[in-house]
Structures are given as structure tokens and as C-alpha cells.
N, C-alpha and C positions, 0 to 999 in steps of 0.2 A: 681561584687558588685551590690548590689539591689539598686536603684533608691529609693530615698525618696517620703514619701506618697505626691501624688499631681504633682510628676513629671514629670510622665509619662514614658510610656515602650515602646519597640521596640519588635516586634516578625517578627521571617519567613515565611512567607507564602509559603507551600510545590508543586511543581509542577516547569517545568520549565517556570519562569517568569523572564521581563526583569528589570521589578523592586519588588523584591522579599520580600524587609523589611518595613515593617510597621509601621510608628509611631502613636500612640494612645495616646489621654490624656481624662483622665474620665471627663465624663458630668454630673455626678450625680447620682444617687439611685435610684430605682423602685421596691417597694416590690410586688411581686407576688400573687396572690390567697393564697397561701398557709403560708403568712407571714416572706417568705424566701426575703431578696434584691438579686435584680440583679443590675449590675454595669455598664453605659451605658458610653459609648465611643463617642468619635468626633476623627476622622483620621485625625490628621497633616498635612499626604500623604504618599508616597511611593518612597523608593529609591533603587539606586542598589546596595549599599554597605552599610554594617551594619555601618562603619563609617561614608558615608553621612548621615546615619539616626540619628546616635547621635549628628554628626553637629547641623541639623534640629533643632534637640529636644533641644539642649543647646540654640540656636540662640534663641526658641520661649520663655524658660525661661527665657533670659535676657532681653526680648521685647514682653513679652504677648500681641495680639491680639484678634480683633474679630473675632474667628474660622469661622462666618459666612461671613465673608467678604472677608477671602481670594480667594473667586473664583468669585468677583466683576472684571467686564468685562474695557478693555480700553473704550467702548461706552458705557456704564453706568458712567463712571468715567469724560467722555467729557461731560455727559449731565447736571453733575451738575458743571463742572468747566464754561462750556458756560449760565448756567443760570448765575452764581455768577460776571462771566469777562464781559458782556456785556448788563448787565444790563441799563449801562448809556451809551454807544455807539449809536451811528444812524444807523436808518434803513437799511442803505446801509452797512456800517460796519460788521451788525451784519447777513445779507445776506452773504459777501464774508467770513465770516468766517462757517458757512452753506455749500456753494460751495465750500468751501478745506476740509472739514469734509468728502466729499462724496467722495475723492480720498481714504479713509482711511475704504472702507467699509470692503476688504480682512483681517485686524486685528483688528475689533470693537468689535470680540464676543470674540478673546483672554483674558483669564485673568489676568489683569494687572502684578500678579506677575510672568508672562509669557513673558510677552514683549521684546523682548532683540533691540541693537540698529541697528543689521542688520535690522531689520526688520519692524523699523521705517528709518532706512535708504533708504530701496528700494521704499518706497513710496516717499519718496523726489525725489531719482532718476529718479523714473516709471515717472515723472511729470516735468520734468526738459528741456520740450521743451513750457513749457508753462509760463508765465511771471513773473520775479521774486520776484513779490508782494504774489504770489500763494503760492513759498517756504517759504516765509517770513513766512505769514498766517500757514501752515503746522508747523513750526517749532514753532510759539509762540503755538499752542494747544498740539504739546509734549511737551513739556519744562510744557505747565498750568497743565498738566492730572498729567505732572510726581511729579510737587510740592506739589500736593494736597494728591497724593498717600504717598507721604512721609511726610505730615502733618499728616496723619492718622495710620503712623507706615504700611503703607501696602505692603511695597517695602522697601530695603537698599540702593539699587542705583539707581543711578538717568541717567539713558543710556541716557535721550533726551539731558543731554549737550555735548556729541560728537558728536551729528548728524554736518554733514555738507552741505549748499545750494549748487546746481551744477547746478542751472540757465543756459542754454544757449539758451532762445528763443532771436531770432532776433528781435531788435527793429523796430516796426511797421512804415513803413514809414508813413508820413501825408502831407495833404494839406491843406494851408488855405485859409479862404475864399479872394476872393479879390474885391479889391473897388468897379467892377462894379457887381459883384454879391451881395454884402452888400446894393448898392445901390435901385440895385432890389427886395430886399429882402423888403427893406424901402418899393418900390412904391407897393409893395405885399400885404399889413400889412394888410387890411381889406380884403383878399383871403377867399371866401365863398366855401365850399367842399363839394360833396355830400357823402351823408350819407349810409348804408347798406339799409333803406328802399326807396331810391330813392328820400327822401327830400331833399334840402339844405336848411343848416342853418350857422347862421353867425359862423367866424372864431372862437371865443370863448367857443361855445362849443366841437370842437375837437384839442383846445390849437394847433394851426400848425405855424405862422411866430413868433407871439410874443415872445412865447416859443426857434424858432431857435434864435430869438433876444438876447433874456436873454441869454442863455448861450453862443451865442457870447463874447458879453460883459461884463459879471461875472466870464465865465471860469469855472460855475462848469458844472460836466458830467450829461451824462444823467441818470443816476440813481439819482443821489440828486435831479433833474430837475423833473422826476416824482416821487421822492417823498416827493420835499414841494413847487411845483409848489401848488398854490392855486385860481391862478386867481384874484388874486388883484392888482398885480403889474403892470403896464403898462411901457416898453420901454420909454426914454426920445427921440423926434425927431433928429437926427445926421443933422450934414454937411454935407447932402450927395443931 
């Protein structure tokens, strides 16, 4: 039975191939020199069985897309869900989610309609001696790529919700400071350093006790510490 006008065909392509059928839907008209049209094509894709290809073809008529967009990449599709999710995030934030992006470079040129969850799987796993804020961060950029892809009709399923974290870095042991080292730290405060050209100049301008002060006392890390340390804040004197 013929396919109605605008639905699109399926042909064989002769030789031995491993995906042999064709599916084609017309792109439009282009009359020739000679005032004859030719009839121009956009390729669906290619499958191994005439029935996967009528799949195909039924699926895109129930859900037309942008033909141009089905070969949109997992890292074109993170580049804009990370402009969009991190917009209002801090500094540090929008850094760690950067450094778990870059575990993810073996499937960034894959196209999305390509991705399957083995395969965002094995990057969880490949990573799974490193701290569990890492898989955390991993899993919220599949889960954002995948929702976006499926806001946009450009995927059916959504694989990043069965990924699962398999965390097992050992928790870092730590030490903290103690009273007479705090104390020290106090009689230190105005600690003068030399510099790369052989000067010294007062502690303030290479931020050194003050700085270990503050974040004693505040708790935050050092990433937030350089990046809204400013130099105004001065330590209140302790009991020490």
C-alpha cells in the first residue's frame, strides 16, 4: 500500500549492508534549469529491517521533529542545560559541576538520540572511587540533558532515571586544629611573607593567617574562601 502524500517512503538500498532500509521524508522542491522539479529528501536514518523502518517512520509521524536536530550531540545539549541550571548558582557550584562534566568527555559527541543508560552508567561507575558528591553532580547533568531532550520531543525515554550512584571512596580522614595551634595562629596574625620578587610586604596582601582565621571560624572551604574573600573582613580577637 502506498503511503500518503507527505509521509514518507522507505527504500533498499542494494549491496550487502548492515542496515539496508532507508527512511526518507521530502524536504521540498527544486525546479531544474530545464523547468523540470526535482524532489529533495532529508533521511530519517537507516534500519535493518523494513519493519524497524516503518516503526521509525510511524513514530516521527506521530511526533514530527526537527530533522535538523536529531544528530544534536549529549555536549551541545549539557551546554545549554548548564547555561540555563546554573545561572544563579555560585562560583564554586557552577566550577564542580564543570569538573564532573569532564568525566563525561568519551560520550559528549554521541547523539543524544544515541545515548543509552549502559553508557551513562559506566561513567558513574568509571568514577565511583571518587567522592560521592561527584556521582551526585554526574547524575543531576543526566537527569538535566535528559529532560531537556524530552522537552524538545528529541528522545522517548528518558535512560538517566535508572542510572544508579555506586560511591565507594573512603571518607577522608581529618584533623583539627587545636588550641595551641589556634593560639598560634592568633600570635601570627600580622605574619609578613616574602614575595616572588624578593620583597616583603604586609600579610594582607598575600591573604595568609587572616584567611586561615576565617575559615576556621566560619567553616566555609576553600573554594568559597577564594572566591569571596575580599579583604574587608577582619577576624574578631579570641580568648586565646
Amino acid at each position: 500500500m502506498k503511503n500518503p502524500n507527505g509521509y514518507g517512503g522507505i527504500s533498499k538500498l542494494p549491496g550487502n549492508r548492515r542496515k539496508p532500509y532507508r527512511v526518507r521524508l521530502t524536504a521540498g522542491w527544486q525546479y531544474q534549469t530545464d523547468g523540470k522539479p526535482l524532489q529533495k529528501y532529508h533521511t530519517l536514518g537507516y534500519y535493518t529491517s523494513r519493519r524497524a523502518a516503518l516503526i521509525a517512520l510511524a513514530d516521527y509521524n506521530k511526533r514530527p521533529y526537527d530533522l535538523n536536530l536529531q544528530h544534536i550531540t549529549l555536549g551541545e545539549l549539557y551546554n545549554q542545560w548548564y547555561d540555563k541550571h546554573t545561572v544563579r548558582l555560585s562560583r564554586s557550584s557552577r566550577c564542580s559541576f564543570t569538573a564532573a562534566w569532564k568525566k563525561c568527555t568519551d560520550i559528549a559527541n554521541e547523539p543524544i538520540k544515541k545515548v543509552k543508560k549502559a553508557q551513562m552508567q559506566a561513567v558513574l561507575d568509571n568514577n565511583q572511587h571518587l567522592s560521592p558528591s561527584v556521582q551526585t553532580r554526574l547524575k543531576t547533568i543526566f537527569n538535566g540533558i535528559f529532560r531537556l531532550a524530552l522537552e524538545n520531543d528529541l528522545i522517548n525515554v528518558d535512560y538517566s532515571r535508572y542510572l544508579e550512584k555506586n560511591a565507594t571512596a573512603k571518607q577522608t580522614s581529618r584533623s583539627i586544629f587545636t588550641h595551641s595551634e589556634i593560639k598560634c595562629l592568633w600570635k601570627n596574625l600580622e605574619l609578613t611573607l616574602p614575595l616572588a620578587d624578593g620583597s616583603r610586604h604586609h600579610y594582607n596582601d598575600v591573604r595568609l593567617v587572616d584567611t586561615v582565621l576565617i575559615m576556621l571560624y566560619s567553616g566555609i572551604r576553600i573554594g568559597e574562601a577564594a572566591g569571596n574573600t575580599n579583604g574587608t573582613y577582619r577576624p574578631q580577637k579570641a580568648d586565646y
